[in-house]
N, C-alpha and C positions, 0 to 999 in steps of 0.2 A: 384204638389205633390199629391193632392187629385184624379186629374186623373188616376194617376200612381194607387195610393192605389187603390182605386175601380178595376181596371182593373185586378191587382196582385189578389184580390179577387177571380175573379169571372174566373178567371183561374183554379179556386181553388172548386169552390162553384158550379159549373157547368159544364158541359160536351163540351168541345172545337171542333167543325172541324177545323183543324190544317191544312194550306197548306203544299205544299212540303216544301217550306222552310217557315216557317214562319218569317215574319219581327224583327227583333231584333232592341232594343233600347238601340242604342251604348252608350248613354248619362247615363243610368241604370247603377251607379258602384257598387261595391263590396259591400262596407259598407255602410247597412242599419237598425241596429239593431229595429229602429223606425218600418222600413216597416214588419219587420219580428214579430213583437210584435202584430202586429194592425191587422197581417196576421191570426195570430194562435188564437189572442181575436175571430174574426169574425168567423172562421171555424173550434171552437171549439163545439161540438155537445149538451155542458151543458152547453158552453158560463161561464165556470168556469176554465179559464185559469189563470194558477200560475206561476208566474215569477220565475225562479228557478235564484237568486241573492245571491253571495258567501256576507259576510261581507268586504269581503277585495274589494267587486268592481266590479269583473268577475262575470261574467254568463254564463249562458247555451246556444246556437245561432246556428240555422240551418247552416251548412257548407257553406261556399262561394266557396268551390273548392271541388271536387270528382276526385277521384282517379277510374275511371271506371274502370280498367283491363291493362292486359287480366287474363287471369289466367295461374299460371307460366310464368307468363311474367317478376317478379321483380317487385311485389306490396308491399310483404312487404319490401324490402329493398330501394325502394323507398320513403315509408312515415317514412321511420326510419332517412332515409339521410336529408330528408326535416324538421325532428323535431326537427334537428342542428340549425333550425334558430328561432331566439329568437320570433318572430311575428306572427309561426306558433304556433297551438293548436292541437295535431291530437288526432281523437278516436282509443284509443288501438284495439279494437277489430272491425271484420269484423260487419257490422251493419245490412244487407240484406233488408235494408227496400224498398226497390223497386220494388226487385225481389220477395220475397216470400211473397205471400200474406197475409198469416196471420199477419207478422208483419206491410205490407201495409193499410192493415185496421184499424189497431190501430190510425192511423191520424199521422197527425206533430207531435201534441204533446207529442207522446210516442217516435217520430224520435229524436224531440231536446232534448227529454230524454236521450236521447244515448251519448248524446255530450259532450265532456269533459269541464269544465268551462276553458271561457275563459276572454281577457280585449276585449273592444269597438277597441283597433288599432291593434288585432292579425286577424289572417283568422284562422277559422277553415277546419280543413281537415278529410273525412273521407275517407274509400278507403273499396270496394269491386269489385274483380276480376269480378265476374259473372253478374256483368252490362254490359259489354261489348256486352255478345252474349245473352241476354237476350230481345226478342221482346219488350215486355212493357214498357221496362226501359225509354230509351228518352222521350219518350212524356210525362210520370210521372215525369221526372226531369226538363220536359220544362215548365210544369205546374207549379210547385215548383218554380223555378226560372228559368225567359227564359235569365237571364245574366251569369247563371253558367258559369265558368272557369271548363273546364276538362281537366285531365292529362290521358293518354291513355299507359302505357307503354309496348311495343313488344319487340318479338325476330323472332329470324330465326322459321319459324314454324314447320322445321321438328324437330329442335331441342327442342320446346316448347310440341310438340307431346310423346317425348320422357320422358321430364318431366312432366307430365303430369300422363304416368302412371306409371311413378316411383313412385310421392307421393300416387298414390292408392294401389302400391303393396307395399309399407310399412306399408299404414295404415292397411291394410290386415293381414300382417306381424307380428306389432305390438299385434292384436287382436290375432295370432295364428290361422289364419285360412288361406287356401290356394288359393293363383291365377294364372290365368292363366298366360301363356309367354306371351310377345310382340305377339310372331308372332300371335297366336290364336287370337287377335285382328286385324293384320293389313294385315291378309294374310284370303279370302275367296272365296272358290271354285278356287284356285290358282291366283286369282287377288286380288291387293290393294281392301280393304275394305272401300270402301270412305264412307260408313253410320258409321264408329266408331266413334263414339262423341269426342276424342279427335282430330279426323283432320277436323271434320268441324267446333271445338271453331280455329282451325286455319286460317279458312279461311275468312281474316279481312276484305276484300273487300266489305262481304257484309254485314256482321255486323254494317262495316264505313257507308254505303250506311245508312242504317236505324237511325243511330244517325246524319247525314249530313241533312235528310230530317226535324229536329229542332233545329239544331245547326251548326251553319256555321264554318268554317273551324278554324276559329281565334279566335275561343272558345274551340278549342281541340288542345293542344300542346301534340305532338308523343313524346317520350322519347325512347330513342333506347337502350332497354333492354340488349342486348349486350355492348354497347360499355358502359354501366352503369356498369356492372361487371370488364371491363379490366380496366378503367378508369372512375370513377366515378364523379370528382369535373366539368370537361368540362357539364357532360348533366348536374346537377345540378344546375351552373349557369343560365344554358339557360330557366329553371323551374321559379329561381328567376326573370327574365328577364318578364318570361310568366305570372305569378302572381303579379309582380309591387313591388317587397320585394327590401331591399336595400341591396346590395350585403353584407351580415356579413356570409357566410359559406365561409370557405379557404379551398387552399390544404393538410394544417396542419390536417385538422379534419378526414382526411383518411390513414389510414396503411395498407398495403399488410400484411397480416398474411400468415406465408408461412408451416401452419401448416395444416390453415381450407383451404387452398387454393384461398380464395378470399380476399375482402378491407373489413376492419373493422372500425366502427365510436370511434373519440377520441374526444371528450367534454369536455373541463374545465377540462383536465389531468384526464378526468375518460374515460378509456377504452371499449368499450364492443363489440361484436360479432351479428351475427343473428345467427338466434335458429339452434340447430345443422342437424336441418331436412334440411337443407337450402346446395345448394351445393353438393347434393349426385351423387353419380356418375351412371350415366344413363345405363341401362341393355345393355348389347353387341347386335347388331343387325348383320345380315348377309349383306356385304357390297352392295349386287344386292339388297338386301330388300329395304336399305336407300338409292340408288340412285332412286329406283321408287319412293317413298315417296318425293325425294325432284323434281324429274321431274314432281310430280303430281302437287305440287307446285308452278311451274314456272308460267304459267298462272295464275293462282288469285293472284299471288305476282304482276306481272306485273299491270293486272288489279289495284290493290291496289295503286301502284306506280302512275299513273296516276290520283287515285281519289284524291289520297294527296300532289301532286306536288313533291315529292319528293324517292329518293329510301335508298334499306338500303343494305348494304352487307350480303344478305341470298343467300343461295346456288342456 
């Protein structure tokens, strides 16, 4: 144990050469409240680390699972599905501590700040889309913990492409200021525009490529974004399955609303929805437009298919 700790240290306290894959210690589980306390005492910069301790027991504890992405892939309708289950703890809001530096610098201990109190036998969950395609992200989360559990959830990319910039031209929208069309994005000097930043957050292959060189495969459960909206409770399970929870979410806890158009969560006879930004219906494109966009596709999907053993029904 003493081994461990030091090592988790100095992961921390010092600057790593990181092989490609670095070794994982599959004997390293989840629940380490101890390791994580001893972690944040040592690699606190005034060494005046405060245990943020509720009276009723819970505390505050660095994540055991991250929701890396993608974006618009069904991040949040995934850690809302997941908050069905009694042993999960998740942080309401998106945390960015990885990606944006300024909050990176602030240390752990403004990260487990973030963290909703939780009990010693729950897992906390936070979730930010923009880890995904984000360079630095891995090897700051392998630092942190090289036993992270990650959940990764996708869609068809030309479809995730699509939403994508629908939530920017609402937010646009909202603000009362004007944006451009799809096409002014995906169409330049009469060819697909492959440097638009929403088709290359689509292209997983190589994004997977960069979180595979510190995390091996069975540290990253795919959830298939699609088949989460048609049918929600089957990928769900498979989450519980991936994290070691004991099956307590049912089919019960999911209802078609057939008003917002998708499944909504029922809890303990309390109803509720995702937020109504969720669900919008994606801008009309011209049909030769979205078949280039999804033939652009076919290759890094395939590619993708093969780095992850497995394939998904995208076009």
């Amino acid at each position: 144990m003493a081994a461990f700790l030091l090592g988790a240290v100095l992961l921390i306290v010092q600057p790593q050469i990181v092989p490609s894959r670095p070794a994982i210690n599959s004997n390293a589980e989840i629940s380490s409240q101890s390791v994580q306390r001893e972690l944040l005492k040592k690699t606190s910069q005034k060494n005046d680390f405060k245990e943020n301790i509720h009276s009723n027991g819970s505390c505050q504890q660095l994540p055991q699972t991250i929701i890396i992405g993608v974006r618009k892939g069904g991040t949040r309708a995934l850690i809302e599905m997941l908050s069905l289950h009694p042993d999960i703890a998740a942080a309401e809001s998106e945390v960015h501590f990885f990606d944006w530096e300024d909050h990176y610098r602030n240390g752990l201990q403004w990260y487990i700040n973030q963290m909703p109190f939780s009990y010693p036998h729950q897992i906390t969950v936070e979730k930010t889309p923009a880890y995904f395609t984000s360079p630095k992200v891995p090897e700051r989360v392998y630092n942190m913990n090289q036993s992270m559990r990650l959940l990764l959830i996708l869609r068809d990319p030309s479809e995730r492409v699509l939403s994508d910039y629908t939530q920017v031209f609402y937010n646009h929208m909202q603000k009362h200021k004007p944006y451009p069309s799809i096409e002014q994005f995906l169409i330049k000097n009469g060819e697909l525009n492959v440097d638009y930043k929403a088709i290359n957050r689509s292209l997983y292959y190589i994004h997977m490529q960069n979180w595979l060189k510190y995390f091996p495969l069975d540290h990253i459960h795919i959830v298939d974004g699609d088949k989460l909206i048609k049918d929600p409770f089957p990928e769900i399970e498979k989450v519980e399955r991936f994290l070691k929870l004991s099956p307590q979410i049912n089919a019960s806890n999911f209802y078609f609303n057939k008003t917002k158009g998708f499944y909504c969560l029922r809890d303990s006879g309390r109803e509720r929805c995702l937020h109504e930004s969720k669900g919008r219906a994606h801008p009309q494109v011209d049909t030769r437009l979205l078949e280039k966009l999804q033939e652009y596709f076919h290759e890094p999907n395939k590619k993708f298919f093969e780095l992850v053993g497995r394939t998904f029904d995208w076009h």
